[in-house]
RODO-2510 file (C-alpha; in nm, 4 decimals, decimal comma):
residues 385
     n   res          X          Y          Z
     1     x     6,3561     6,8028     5,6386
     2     x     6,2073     6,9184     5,9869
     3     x     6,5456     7,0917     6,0568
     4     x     6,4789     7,2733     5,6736
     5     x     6,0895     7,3490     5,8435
     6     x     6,2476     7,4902     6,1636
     7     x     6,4688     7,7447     5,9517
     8     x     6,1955     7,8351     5,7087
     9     x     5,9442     7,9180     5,9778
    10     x     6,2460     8,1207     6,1756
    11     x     6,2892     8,3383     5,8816
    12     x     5,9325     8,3761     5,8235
    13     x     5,7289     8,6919     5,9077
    14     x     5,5032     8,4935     6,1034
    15     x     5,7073     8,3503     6,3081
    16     x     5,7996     8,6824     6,4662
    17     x     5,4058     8,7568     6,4339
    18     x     5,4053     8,4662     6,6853
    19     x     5,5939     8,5890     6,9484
    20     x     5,9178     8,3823     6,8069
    21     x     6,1995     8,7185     6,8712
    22     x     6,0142     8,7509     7,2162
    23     x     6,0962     8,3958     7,3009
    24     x     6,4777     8,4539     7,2047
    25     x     6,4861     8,7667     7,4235
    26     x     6,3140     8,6243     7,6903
    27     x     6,5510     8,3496     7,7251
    28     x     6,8815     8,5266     7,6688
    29     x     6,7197     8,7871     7,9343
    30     x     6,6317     8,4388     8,1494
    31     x     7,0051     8,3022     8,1186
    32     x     7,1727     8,6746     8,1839
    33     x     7,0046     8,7085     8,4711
    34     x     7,0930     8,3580     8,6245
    35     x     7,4505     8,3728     8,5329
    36     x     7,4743     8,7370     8,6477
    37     x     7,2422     8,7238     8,9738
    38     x     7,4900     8,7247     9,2352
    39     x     7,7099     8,9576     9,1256
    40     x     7,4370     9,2034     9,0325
    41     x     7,2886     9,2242     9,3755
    42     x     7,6355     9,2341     9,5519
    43     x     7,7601     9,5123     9,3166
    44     x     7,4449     9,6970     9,3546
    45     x     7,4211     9,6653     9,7143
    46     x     7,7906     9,8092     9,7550
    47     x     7,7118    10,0976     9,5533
    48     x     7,4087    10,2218     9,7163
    49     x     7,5820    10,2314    10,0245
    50     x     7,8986    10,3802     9,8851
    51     x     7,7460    10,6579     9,7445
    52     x     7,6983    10,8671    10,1010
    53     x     8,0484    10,7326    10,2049
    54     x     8,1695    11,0839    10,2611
    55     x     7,8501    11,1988    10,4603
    56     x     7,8227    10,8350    10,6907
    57     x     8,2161    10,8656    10,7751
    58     x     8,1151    11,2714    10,8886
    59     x     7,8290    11,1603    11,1159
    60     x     7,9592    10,9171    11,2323
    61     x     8,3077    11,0363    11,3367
    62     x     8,2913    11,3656    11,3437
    63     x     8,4363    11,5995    11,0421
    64     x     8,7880    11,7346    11,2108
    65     x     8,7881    12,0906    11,2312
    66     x     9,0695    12,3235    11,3560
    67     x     9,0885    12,7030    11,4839
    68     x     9,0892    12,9490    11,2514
    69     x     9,4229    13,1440    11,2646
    70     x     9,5542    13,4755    11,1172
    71     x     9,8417    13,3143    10,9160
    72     x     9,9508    13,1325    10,6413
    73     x     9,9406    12,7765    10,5936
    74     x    10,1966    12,5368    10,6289
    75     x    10,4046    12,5094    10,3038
    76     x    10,4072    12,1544    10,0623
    77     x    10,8208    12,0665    10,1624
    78     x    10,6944    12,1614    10,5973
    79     x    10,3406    11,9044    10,5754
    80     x    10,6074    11,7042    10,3874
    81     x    10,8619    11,6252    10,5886
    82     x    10,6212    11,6347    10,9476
    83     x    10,4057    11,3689    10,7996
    84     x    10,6551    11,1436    10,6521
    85     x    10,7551    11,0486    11,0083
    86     x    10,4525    10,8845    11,0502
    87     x    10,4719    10,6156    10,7005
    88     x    10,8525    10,6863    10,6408
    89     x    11,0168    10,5729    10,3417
    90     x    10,5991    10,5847    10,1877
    91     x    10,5777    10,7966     9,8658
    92     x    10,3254    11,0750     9,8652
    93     x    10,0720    11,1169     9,6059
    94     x     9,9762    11,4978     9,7300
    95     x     9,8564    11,7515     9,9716
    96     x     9,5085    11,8524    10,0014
    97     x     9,4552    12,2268    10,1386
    98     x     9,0742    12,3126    10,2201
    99     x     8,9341    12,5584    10,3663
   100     x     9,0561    12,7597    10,6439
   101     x     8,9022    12,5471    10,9583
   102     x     8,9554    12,2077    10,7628
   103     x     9,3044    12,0149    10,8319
   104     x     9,5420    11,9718    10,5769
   105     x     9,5859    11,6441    10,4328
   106     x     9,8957    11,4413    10,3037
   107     x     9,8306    11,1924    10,0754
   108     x    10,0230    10,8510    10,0681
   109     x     9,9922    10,6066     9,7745
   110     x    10,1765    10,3314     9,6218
   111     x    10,0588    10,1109     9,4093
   112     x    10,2445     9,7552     9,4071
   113     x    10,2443     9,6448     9,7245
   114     x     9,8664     9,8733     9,7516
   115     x     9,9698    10,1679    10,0712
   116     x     9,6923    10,4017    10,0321
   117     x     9,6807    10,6142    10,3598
   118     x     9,6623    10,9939    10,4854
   119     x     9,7813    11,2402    10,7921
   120     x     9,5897    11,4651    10,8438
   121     x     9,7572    11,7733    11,0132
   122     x     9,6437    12,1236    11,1497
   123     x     9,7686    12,3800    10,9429
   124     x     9,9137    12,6575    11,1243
   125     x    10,0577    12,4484    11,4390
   126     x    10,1589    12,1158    11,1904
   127     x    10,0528    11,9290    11,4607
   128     x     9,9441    11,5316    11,3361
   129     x     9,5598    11,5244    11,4764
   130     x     9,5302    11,1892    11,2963
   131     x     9,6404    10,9033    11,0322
   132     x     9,3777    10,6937    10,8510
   133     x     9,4500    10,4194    10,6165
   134     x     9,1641    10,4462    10,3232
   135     x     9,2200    10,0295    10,2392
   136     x     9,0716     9,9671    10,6101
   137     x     8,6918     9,9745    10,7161
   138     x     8,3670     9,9778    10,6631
   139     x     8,3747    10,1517    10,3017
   140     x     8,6754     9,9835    10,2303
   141     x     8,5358     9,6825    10,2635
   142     x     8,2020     9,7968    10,0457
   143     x     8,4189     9,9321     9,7605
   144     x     8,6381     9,6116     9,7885
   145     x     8,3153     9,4246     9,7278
   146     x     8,1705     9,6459     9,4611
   147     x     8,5012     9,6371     9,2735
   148     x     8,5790     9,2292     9,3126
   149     x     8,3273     9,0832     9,5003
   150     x     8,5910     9,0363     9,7556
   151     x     8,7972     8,7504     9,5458
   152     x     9,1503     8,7548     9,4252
   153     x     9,1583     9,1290     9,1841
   154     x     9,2484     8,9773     8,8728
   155     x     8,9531     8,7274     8,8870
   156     x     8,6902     8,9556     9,0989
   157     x     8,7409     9,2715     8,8696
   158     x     8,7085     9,0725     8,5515
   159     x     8,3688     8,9036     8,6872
   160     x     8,2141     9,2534     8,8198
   161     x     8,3511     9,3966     8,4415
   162     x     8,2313     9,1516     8,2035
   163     x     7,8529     9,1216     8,4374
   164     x     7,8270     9,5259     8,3828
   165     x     7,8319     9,4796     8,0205
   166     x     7,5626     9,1884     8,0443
   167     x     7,3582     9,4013     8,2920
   168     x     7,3322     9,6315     8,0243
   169     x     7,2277     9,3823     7,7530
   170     x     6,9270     9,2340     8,0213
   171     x     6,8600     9,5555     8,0935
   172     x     6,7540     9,6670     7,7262
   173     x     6,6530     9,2897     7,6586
   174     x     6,3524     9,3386     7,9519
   175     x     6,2413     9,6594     7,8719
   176     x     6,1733     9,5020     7,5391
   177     x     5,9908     9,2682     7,6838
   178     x     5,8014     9,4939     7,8753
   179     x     5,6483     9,6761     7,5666
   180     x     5,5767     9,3598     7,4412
   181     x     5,2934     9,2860     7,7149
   182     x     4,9387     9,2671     7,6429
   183     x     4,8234     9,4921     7,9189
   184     x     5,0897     9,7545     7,9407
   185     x     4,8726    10,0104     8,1894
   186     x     4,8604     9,7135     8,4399
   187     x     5,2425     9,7183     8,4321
   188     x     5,2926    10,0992     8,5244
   189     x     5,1725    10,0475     8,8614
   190     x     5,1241     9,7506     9,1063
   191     x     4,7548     9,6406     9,1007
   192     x     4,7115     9,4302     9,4243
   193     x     4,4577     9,3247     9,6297
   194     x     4,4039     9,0376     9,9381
   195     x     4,3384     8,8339     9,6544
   196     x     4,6632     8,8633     9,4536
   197     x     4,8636     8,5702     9,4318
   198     x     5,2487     8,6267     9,5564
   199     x     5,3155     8,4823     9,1942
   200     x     5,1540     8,8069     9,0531
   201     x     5,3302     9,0198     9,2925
   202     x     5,6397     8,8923     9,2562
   203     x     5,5670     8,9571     8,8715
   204     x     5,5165     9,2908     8,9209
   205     x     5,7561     9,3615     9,1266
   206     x     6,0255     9,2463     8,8689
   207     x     5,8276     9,4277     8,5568
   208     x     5,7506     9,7151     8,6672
   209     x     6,0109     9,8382     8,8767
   210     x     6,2653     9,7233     8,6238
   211     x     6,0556     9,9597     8,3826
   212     x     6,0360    10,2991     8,6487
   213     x     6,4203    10,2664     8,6435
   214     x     6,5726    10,1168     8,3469
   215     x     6,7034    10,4531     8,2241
   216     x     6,9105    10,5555     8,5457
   217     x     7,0119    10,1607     8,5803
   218     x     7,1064    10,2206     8,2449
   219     x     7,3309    10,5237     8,3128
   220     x     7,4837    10,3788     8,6118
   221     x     7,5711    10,0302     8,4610
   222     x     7,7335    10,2718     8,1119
   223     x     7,9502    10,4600     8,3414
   224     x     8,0018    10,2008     8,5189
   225     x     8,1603    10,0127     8,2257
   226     x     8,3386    10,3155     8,1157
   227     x     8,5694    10,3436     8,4005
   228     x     8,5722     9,9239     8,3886
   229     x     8,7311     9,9003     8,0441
   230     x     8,9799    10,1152     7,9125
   231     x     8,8991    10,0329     7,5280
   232     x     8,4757    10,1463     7,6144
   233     x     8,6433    10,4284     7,7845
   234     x     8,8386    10,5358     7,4632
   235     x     8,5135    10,4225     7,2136
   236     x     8,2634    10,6702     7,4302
   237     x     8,5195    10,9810     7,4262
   238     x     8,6031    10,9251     7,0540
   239     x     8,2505    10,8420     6,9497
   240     x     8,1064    11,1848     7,1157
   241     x     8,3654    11,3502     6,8983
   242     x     8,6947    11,3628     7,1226
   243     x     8,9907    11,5012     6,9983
   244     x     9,2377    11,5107     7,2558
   245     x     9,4381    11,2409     7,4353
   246     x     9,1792    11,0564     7,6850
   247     x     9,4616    10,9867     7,9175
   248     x     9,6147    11,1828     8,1920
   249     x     9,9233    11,3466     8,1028
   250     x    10,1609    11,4912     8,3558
   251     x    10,3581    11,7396     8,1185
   252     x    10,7527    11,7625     8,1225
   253     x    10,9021    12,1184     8,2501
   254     x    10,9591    12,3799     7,9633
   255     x    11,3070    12,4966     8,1385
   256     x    11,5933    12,3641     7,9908
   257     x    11,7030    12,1032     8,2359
   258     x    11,8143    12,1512     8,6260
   259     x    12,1496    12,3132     8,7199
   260     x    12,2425    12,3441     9,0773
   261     x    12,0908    12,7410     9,0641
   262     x    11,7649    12,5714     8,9703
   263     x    11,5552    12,4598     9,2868
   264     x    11,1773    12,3751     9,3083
   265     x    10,9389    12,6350     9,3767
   266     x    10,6432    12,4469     9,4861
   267     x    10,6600    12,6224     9,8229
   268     x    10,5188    12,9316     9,6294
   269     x    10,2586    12,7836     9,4517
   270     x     9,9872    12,7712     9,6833
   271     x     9,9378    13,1392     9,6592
   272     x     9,9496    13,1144     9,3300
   273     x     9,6169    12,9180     9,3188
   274     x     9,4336    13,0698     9,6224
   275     x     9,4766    13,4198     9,4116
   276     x     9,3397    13,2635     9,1179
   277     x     9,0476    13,0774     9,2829
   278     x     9,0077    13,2751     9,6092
   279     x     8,6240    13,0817     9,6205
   280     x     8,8110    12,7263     9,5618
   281     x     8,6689    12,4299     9,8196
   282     x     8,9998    12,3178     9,8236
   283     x     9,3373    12,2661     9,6279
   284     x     9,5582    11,9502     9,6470
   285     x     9,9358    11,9913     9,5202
   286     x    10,1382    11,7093     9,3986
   287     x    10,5176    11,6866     9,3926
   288     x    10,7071    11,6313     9,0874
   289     x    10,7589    11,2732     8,9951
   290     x    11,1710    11,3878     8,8394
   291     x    11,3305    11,6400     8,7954
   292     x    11,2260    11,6882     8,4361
   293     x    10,8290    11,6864     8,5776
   294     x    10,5907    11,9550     8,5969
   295     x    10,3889    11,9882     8,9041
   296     x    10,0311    11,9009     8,8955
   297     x     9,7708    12,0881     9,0947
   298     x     9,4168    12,0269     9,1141
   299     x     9,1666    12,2848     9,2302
   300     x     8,8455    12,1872     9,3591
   301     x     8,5164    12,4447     9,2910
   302     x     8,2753    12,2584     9,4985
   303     x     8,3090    11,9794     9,7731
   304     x     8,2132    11,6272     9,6332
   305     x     8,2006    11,7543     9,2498
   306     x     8,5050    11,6359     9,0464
   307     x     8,3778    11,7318     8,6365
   308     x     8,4506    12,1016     8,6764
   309     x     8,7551    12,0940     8,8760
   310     x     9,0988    12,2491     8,6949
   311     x     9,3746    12,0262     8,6129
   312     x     9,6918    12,2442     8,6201
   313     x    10,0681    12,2076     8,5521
   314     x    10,3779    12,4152     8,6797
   315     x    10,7168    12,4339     8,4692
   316     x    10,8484    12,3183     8,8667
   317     x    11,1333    12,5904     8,8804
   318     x    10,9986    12,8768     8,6797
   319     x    10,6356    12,8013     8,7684
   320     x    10,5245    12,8929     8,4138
   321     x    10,1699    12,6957     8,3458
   322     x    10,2313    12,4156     8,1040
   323     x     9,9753    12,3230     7,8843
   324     x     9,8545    11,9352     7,8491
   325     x     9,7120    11,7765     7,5581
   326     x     9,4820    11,5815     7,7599
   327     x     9,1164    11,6016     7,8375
   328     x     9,2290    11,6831     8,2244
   329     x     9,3434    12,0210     8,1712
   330     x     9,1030    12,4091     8,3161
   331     x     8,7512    12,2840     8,2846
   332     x     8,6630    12,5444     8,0542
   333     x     8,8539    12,4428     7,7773
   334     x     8,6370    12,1227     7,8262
   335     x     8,4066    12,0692     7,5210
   336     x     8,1280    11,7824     7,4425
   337     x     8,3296    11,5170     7,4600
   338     x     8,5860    11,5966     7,7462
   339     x     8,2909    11,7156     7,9865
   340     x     8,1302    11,3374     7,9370
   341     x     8,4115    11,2217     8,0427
   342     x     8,4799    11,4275     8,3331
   343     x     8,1477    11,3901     8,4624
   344     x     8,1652    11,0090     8,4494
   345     x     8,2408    10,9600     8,7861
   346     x     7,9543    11,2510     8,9312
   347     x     7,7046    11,0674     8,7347
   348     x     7,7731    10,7276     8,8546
   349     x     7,8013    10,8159     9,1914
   350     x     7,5071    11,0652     9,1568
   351     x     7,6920    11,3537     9,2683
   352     x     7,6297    11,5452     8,9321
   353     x     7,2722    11,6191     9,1344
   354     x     7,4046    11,7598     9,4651
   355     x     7,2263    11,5630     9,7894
   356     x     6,9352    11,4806     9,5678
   357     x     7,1063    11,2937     9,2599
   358     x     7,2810    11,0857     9,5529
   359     x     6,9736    10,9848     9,7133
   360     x     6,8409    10,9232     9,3564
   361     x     7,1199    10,6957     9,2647
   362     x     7,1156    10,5196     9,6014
   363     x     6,7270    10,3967     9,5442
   364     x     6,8135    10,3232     9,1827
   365     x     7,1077    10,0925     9,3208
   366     x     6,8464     9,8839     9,5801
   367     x     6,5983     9,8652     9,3140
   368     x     6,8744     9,7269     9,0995
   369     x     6,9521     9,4870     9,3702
   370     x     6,5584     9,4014     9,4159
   371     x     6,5647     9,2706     9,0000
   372     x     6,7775     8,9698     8,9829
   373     x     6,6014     8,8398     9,3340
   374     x     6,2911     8,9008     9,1493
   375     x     6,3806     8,7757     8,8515
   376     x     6,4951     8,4123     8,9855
   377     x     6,2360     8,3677     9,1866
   378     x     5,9995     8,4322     8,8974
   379     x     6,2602     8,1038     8,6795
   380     x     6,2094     7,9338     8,9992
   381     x     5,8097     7,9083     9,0085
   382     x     5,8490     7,8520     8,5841
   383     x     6,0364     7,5198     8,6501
   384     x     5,8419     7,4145     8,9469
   385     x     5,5094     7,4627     8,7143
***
């Protein structure tokens, strides 16, 4: 009979009248938050700092710079074979050309056993100013953290995944609960005076700045979860109306196979692309995977900006440009769909806003940090009352 009560009431208009649904969201917010604490604050922590990665490692080292010389750049097969002497037997991943005082870089990565270095050389001379191996330091260490919380991968990467997605959920489940206070102007700004208990404070604190940024939290947690899980990535691209292939698709040649006339002509391709994008920040080449591969190029418009850089592929011995069916093809062709995707990474990182969306998404990410400190100090002082 009283469990028959219990449902009757639940299902009752007045139970909701009562504050019932505020109870439920209060306490699934109240358990998210406790079983997702940690991991919030460390990811969020990681990322703020990560975010001006590129601009710490330039103070604080120094950007390398060479003369500017009247001549052309070393070729792909030249940086190739000079800076394979340095990780020999190491496969490279590509060859980064910027502009005309900036070295050029070769690009080493494997992935099982995890190499990820570079060599950075001076164009003109090919002389090796400097190697640098990106799974070492400071931001290696942050972006280790951010990714896996610094545990084995396979259980790290599945805690930071699964605690985005809840993030999300307590996220939406507190601003909720903020619209459901009684005084909703004292919660858009903090109120305090000598006499205001720490209690209060510490209130506020979790309320209101949780309200100020639980749109950009928001974003940041979405594309956060979008590069996390490959299925959310595919439901986001399809549901804004995607119709090519989300992947990234390295197209085969379009000449009929290789006969011993037939030799790669990547060597000429770099004036291909400077002619094409004389204002390019820079354009990094990759060699063919087979002999049956295309070769991928990607041209950068603007330093730090990924969305509206051009994906292009090379028959590799005719050089004929081989359309892909993928999203990661010339940035123009880019419609709805492909141009959320491509920006996923700007936006998360806040680069989509130049200097200003960084320093915006680096606040956001401390604030972030502030709300599950916040939060379980506010469970602690419920259970002590």
């Amino acid at each position: 009979m009283r469990d028959c009560a219990k449902t009757e009431l639940a299902q009752s208009p007045r139970f909701f009248e009562r504050g019932g649904m505020k109870k439920i969201i209060l306490k699934i917010h109240e358990i998210i938050g406790l079983l997702t604490g940690v991991v919030v604050l460390i990811v969020s922590l990681t990322g703020s700092l990560w975010v001006f990665n590129e601009e710490i490692n330039n103070l604080v080292y120094g950007a390398l710079a060479v003369p500017v010389r009247n001549q052309q750049p070393l070729i792909p097969s030249a940086a190739k074979e000079i800076a394979s002497k340095v990780f020999p037997g190491k496969s490279i991943h590509g060859i980064y050309y910027g502009k005309a005082n900036e070295p050029l870089e070769v690009i080493f990565y494997e992935p099982e056993p995890e190499f990820y270095s570079s060599v950075y050389l001076d164009p003109y001379s090919g002389k090796i100013l400097k190697s640098e191996n990106h799974l070492e330091g400071f931001f290696a260490f942050l972006l280790e953290g951010h990714l896996g919380l610094w545990l084995p991968e396979e259980i790290g990467s599945e805690i930071v995944k699964v605690s985005v997605l809840l993030f999300m959920i307590a996220l939406i489940s507190g601003f909720y609960l903020w619209t459901k206070g009684k005084n909703k102007k004292r919660r858009l700004w903090f109120d305090w005076n000598i006499n205001t208990r720490w209690k209060r404070k510490n209130y506020d604190l979790h309320s209101i700045i949780g309200f100020y940024i639980f749109f950009l939290a928001f974003i940041i947690a979405f594309t956060g979860a979008v590069m996390a899980y490959d299925w959310f990535y595919y439901i986001v691209y399809k549901g804004a109306g995607g119709e090519k292939d989300p992947r990234f698709i390295i197209p085969n040649n379009v000449s009929i196979g290789k006969n011993e006339e037939m030799q790669t002509r990547i060597d000429e391709l770099l004036p291909i692309l400077k002619g094409s994008y004389p204002d390019a920040d820079g354009y990094e080449i990759h060699f063919p995977h087979s002999d049956s591969s295309s070769i991928y190029a990607e041209v950068y418009k603007k330093k730090g900006i990924y969305y509206n850089a051009d994906y292009l592929f090379f028959d590799q011995y005719t050089l004929e440009e081989i359309n892909t069916p993928s999203l990661y093809g010339r940035a123009e062709d880019a419609d709805f769909a492909d141009s959320i995707i491509r920006m996923n990474y700007d936006v998360h990182v806040g680069a989509i806003g130049g200097i200003a969306g960084k320093t915006v998404a680096f606040f956001v990410s401390l604030f972030c940090a502030s709300l599950p400190v916040t939060g379980f100090l506010l469970w602690l002082g419920k259970r002590k009352k």
